[in-house]
N, C-alpha and C positions, 0 to 999 in steps of 0.2 A: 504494500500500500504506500502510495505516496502521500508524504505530507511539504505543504507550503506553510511556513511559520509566517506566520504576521504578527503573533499576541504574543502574551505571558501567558495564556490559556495552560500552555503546555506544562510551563514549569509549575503551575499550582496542581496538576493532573498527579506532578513526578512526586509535590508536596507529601499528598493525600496518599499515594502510594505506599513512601516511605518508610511509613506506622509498620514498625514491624518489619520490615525489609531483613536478612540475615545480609550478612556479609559477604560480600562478591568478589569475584575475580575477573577482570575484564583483560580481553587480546586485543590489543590493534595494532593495525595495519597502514600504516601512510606509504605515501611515496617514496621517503626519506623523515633521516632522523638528524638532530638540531647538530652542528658540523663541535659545538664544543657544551659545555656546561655555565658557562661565563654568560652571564647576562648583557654585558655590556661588551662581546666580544665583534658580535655581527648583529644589525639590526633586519632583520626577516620573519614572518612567519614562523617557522621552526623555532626558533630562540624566543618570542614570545609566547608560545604555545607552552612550550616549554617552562618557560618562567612563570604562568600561571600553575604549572603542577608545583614546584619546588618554592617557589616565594609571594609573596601576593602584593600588591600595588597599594599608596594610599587610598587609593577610589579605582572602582570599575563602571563602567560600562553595563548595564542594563538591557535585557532585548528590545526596549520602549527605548533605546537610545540617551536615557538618564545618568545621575552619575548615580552609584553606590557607594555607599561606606567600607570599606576593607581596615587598613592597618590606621586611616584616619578616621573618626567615629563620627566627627563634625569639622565645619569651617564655617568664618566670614572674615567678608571683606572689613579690613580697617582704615585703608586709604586708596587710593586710586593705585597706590604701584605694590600697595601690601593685600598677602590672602595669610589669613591665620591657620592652620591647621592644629586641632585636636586629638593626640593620638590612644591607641588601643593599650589600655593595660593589661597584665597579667601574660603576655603574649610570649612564649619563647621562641627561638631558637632552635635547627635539629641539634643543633652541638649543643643545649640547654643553657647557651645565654640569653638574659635575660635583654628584649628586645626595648629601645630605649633611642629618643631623639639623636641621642650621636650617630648610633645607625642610618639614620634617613642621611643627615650631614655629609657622614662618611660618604653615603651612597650617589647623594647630590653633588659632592667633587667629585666621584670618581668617573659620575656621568658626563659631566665636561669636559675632560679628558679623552672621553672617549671620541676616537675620527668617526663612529656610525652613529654616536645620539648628541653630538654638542650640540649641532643644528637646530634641536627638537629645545634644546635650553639655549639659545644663544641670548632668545631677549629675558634670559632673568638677571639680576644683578647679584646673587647673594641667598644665600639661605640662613637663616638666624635662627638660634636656639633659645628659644627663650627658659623654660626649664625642660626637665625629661622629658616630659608629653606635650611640648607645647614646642610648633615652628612658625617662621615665618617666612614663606614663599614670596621673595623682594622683584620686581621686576625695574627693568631701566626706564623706561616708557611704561605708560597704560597699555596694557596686554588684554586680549580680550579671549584668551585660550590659556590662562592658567590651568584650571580644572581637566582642559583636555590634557593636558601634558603629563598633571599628574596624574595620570592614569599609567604613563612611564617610570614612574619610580617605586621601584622593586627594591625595596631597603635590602639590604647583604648586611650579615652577620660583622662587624667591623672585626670584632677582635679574633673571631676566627680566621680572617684574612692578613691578619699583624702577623709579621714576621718573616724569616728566608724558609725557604721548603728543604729538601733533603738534597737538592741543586746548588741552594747557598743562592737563588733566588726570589727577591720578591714574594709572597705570598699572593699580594693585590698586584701584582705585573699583570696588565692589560694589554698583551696583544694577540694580533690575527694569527692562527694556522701555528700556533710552537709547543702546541701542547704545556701550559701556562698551569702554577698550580691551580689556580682558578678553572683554567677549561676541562677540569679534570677531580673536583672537588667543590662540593657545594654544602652551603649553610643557608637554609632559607627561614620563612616562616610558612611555607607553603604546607598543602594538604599529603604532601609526598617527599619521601625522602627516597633519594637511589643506592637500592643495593647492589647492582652491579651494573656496569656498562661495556659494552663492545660497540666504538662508534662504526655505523653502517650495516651493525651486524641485530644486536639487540640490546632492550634497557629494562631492567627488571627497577619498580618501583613499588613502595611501601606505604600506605597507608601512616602517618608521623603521628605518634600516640598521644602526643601534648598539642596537638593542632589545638587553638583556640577556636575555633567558629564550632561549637556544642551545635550551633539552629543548623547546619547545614543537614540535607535529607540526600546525599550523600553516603550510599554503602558499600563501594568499590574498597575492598582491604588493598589488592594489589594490583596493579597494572604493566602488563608486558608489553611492550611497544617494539613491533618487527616492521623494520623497513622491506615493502615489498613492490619495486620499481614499477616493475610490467602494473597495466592497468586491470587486462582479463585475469592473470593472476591473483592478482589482488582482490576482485571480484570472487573469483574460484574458490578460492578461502573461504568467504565469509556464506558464501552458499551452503559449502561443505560442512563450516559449524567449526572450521580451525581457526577460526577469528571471531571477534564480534563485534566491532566496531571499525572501519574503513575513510579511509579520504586519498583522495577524491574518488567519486563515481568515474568515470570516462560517461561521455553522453551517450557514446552506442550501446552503452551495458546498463544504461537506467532500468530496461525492457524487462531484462534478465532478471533484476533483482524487484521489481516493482509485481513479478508476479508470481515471485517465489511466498512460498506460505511462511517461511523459517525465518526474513527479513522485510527490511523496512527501508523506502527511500526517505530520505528527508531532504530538501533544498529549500534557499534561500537565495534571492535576487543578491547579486554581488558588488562590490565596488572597485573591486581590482581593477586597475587596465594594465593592459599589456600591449607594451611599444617593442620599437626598434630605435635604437640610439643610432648615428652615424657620426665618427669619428674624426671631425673634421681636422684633426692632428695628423691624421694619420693619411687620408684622403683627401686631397686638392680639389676634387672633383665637389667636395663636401660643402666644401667654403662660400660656392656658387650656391644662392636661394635658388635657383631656376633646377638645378640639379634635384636639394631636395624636397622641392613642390615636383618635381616631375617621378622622385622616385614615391610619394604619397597619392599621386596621380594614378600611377602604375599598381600601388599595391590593392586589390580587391576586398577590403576589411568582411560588406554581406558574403562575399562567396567564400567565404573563410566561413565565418559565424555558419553559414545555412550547411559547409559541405563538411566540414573539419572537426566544425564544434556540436556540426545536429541542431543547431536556436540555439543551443546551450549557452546563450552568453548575447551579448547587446554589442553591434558594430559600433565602434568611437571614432567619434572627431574630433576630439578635444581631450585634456586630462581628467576632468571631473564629473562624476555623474550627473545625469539629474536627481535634485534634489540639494548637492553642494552649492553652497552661497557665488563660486565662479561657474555656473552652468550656464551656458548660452546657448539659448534652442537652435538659432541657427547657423554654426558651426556643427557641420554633418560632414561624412566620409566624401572624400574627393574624388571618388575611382571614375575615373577616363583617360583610358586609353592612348588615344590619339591627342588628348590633350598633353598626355607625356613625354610623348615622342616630339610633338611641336615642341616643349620646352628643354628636352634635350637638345636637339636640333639648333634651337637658338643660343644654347649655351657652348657651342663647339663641340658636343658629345655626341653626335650623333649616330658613331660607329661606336659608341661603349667603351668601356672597360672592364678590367677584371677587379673585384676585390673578394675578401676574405666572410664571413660571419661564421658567430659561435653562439650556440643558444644549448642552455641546459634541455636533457630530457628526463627530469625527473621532476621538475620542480613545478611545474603551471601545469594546468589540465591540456594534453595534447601540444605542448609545447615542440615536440621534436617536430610532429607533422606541421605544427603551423609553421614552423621556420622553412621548411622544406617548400609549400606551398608559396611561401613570399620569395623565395630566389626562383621559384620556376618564374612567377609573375613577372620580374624583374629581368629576368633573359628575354621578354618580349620589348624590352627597351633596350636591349644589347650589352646590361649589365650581365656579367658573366661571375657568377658567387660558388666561390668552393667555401661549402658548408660542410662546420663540424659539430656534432653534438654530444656531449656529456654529462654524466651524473653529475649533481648539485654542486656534490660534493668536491668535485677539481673545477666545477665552474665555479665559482666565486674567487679563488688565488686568480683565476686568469684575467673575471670579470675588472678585478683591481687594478691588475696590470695594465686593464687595457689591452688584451693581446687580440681584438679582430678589431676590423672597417664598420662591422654593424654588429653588436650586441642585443641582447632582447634583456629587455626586463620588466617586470611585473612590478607594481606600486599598489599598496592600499594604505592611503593618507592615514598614518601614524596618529592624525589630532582628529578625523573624521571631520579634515577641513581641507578647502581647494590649497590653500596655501603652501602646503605640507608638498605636496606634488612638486609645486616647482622649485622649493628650497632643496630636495634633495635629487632632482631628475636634470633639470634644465637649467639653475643658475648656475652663476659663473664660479669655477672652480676657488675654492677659498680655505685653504688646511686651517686656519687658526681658527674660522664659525662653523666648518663643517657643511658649509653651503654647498650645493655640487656634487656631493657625498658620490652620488650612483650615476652622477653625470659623465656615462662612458663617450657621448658624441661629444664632449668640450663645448659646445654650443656657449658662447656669452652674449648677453647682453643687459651690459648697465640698466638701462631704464627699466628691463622688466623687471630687474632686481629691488630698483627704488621704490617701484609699485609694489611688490609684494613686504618690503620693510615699512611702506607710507601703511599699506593694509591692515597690518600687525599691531601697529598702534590705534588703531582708528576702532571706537567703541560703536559707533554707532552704524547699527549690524546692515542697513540700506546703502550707508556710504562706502563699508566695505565690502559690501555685493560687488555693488558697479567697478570696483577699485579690481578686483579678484577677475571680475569678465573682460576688463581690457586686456589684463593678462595675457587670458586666455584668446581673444581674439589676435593680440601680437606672434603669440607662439604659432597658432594658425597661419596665419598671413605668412610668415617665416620658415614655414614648414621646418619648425628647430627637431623636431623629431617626427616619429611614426605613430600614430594612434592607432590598435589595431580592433579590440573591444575589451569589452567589459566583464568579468569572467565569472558568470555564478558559481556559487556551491552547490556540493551532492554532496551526501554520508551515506552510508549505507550502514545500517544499524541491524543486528541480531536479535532472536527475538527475547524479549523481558526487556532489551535495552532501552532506557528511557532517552535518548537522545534527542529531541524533542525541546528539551527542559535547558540543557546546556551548550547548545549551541548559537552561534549568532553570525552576525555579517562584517565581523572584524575575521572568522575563522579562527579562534580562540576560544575554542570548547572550555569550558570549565567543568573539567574531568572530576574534582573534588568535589563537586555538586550533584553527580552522577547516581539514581537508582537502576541498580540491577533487579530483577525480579524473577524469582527461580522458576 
């Protein structure tokens, strides 16, 4: 049976259930599994997903789009650039320290630090402790996505991170791909602790016996989490009853599982989009706007969506859904043809060239076929693309590097706001704010920049509509990248699984909220 979440309907269903619920054991199945343990190592999917098993956030996110209380119980504003937060007592630690304002501190420098979430804090100025349970979230300007933000800070254990490891380094040493004590050892305040890991292989977790949240209707004791790439595979499983919990569906296999008696489709309209970057460091050809309005011309976003994806997913023209404050109705997919070739043509290209692209296949729904689909498209303008694809997990070292002429990548706005998109996709590359972060095409430009920093300050939510849509119509106009759509979700759930109740459209299950039912 298929379900479409709109409500809370569900989660009050999973409530009501719970009464009596015995203790479960749940299997899943993803694509791929988070590349380290470090929260602050890579900003994706995996790593937040993640961080919701093992740490919990000051506030979350709601399926009504609200915020919730987590490790913060309450807030209010005190000034225009202050937000007070309230914290959780009694709350430990899996190492049994006792969780305390320094923690959030610690956590809030080390977040700025970080090259994948500075970005996400660049407009705060400060974090203030005022006593144990009491902070002060400071911003440099009026900010009007405080509360979004903190929806990113996953307090870490401070003092279980103090000190050198058995390396004679760092304990809190944050970095990418070194196997870090951090990417490899975790203290959270989360519903789960890890008892053993093989990254790519499997993650055994444990149900944490001093977890604080008593109201949760949550009775998953343990969770195994096996990466299992293929998609029908992954499907197979969970028919079979070797799994019981899946992501993603593939759209051709919804059929399968929607009429299976043993399982359960679930979906949700999505906010991801998935582009293609172009490299214009690397390609001359890039530099030229006529080039890429003609290679966005060329590329077929509907016959992608209709042949690749099954509808499974909305063709984009732009970065932001509808419904985000930068959406402009009429910025739509540009696919013609002829009109491509005319602007090759006038750009001196009009015998082509060759270049490179690398697009993960594990990571986005159908991500290998759709990369493949966009270089055939693209050889009808005489671009000639020798494409490589690989597991998540060596795409992202490479994604860093920069090592193709077109990269793919997938976004879902960090603060469920337009802004968010361009601060780490399309501005202009900046190590010290983090701006650019995943901007593998180098694309800059100044003013779209000062639009989205005039944005940030500006409180009053009409004027930074219109502020956030010129954006959006500049990057258009610019063809600074590819828009190709929008990528819903599918789970495929087992039967007794309440999945239903914890899932949502950031794709951040909250597994610890989770009834099984025998």
């Amino acid at each position: 049976m298929k379900k479409i979440l709109k409500s809370m309907a569900g989660m009050v269903l999973a409530t009501t259930l719970a009464v009596g619920a015995q203790a479960a054991t749940l299997k899943v199945a993803y694509d791929s599994d988070p590349v380290s343990l470090d929260p602050h190592e890579q900003l994706s999917g995996g790593t937040l997903q993640m961080s919701h098993l093992l740490f919990d956030p000051l506030v979350r996110w709601d399926k009504d789009m609200n915020f919730e209380p987590r490790l913060a119980t309450k807030w209010e504003r005190k000034d225009d650039l202050t937000m007070r937060f309230h914290l959780r007592k009694g709350v430990k630690f899996h190492s049994g320290n006792d969780f305390t304002a320094k923690d959030v501190k610690w956590t809030f420098d080390r977040l700025r630090s970080s090259p994948d979430y500075k970005a996400i804090f660049e407009a705060f100025a400060e974090l203030k402790v005022i006593d144990d349970y009491t902070i002060d979230l400071v911003t440099k300007k009026p900010f009007p996505l405080v509360l979004n933000n903190a929806t990113y800070i996953f307090p870490m254990d401070s003092e279980f991170y103090t000190g050198d490891d058995d390396k004679g380094q760092p304990k809190d040493r944050l970095v990418k791909h070194a196997g870090s004590f951090a990417s490899r050892n975790a203290s959270g305040t989360g519903p789960y602790i890890v008892e053993r890991r093989q990254q790519g292989v499997r993650t055994d977790y444990k149900r944490f016996a001093d977890y604080w949240d008593k109201q949760s209707p949550g009775n998953v004791e343990t969770i195994t989490l096996t990466p299992i790439k293929e998609g029908p595979t992954r499907v197979a499983a969970l028919l079979a009853g070797d799994v019981d919990f899946i992501f993603p569906v593939p759209p051709n296999d919804h059929n399968r599982i929607d009429r299976a008696s043993n399982s359960e489709l679930v979906v949700l309209p999505g906010t991801r989009v998935i582009t293609l970057q172009l490299n214009q460091e690397r390609v001359e050809a890039f530099k030229d706007k006529r080039v890429r309005q003609a290679i966005n011309y060329a590329i077929n976003n509907k016959g992608i969506v209709d042949r690749v994806m099954r509808g499974f997913a909305t063709a984009a023209g732009q970065q932001g859904p509808k419904g985000y404050a930068g959406y402009v109705e009429g910025l739509k997919p540009q696919y013609d043809l002829e009109k491509a070739r005319q602007l090759m043509k006038e750009a001196g290209y009009e015998k082509g060239f060759s270049i490179t692209m690398l697009a993960p296949n594990n990571r986005y729904v159908n991500d290998a076929r759709i990369a493949q689909a966009a270089a055939s498209m693209l050889a009808k303008i005489n671009i000639k693309v020798d494409l490589k694809t690989i597991p998540k997990a060596q795409y992202w070292p490479e994604f860093d590097l920069r090592s193709a002429d077109i990269l793919m990548i997938g976004w879902h706005s960090d603060t469920e706001d337009s802004a968010n998109f361009t601060e780490y996709l399309t501005a202009c590359t900046d190590e010290s704010t983090g701006w650019g972060q995943y901007n593998s095409g180098n694309y800059c430009n100044h003013k779209v920049d000062d639009m989205v920093r005039s944005a940030n300050q500006e409180t009053d939510l009409a004027k930074r509509a219109a502020i956030l849509q010129d954006v959006e119509r500049t990057l258009y106009e610019e063809a600074a990248y590819v828009p190709l759509h929008w990528q819903n979700l599918a789970w495929g759930a087992g039967k007794g699984v309440q999945a239903e109740s914890v899932v949502n459209v950031m794709n951040f299950p909250y597994l610890g909220d989770l009834v099984v039912t025998q």
